[in-house]
N, C-alpha and C positions, 0 to 999 in steps of 0.2 A: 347140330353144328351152329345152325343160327342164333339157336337162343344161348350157346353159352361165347359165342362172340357177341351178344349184343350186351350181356350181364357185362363180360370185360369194359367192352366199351364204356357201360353207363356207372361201372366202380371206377373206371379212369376219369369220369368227368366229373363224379363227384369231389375226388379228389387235387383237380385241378382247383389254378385259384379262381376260375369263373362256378365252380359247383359248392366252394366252402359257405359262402352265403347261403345256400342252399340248406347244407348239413347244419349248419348252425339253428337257423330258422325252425328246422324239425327240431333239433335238441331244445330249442326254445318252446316249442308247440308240446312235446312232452311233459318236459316240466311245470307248464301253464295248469296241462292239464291235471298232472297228478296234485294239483295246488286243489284245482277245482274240487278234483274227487273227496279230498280230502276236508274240503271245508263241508260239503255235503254231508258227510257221513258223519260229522262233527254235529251239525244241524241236525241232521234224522236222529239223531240220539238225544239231542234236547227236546226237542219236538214231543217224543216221544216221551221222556218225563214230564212233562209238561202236561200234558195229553193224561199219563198216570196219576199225577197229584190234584187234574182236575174231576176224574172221575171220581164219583159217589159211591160211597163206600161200601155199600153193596152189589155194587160192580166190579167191581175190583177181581181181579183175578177170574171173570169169568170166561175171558176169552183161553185161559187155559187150563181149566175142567176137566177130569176126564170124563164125564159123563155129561149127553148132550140134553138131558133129562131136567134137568137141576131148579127149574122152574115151575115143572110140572107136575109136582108131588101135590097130592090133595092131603 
């Protein structure tokens, strides 16, 4: 009983005009965030071409081999 009078409670305050600062802020903090994620993952994918076109050409595709061998042929 308590916790769903204090839920009420705290959707009534967010509601009011003293909690909308509030809501907004978080919808501001969301969206910052999904900025952030997204430029990261933007980066990790250059990164990573980058990373691909400077490997020597011999290297190239070793890390996905299936066989962990591929070195050690005499």
């Amino acid at each position: 009983m308590l916790k769903t009078a204090a839920g009420v409670a705290g959707g009534a305050l967010l509601f009011s005009p003293v909690g909308m600062p509030i809501v907004h802020g978080v919808a501001g903090l969301a969206v910052a965030s999904l900025g952030v994620m997204a430029a990261g993952s933007v980066l990790g994918a250059i990164t990573d071409k980058i990373g691909d076109a400077m490997a020597p050409k011999e290297n190239r595709g070793a890390e996905s081999s299936d066989s962990g061998d591929r070195y050690d042929r005499d």
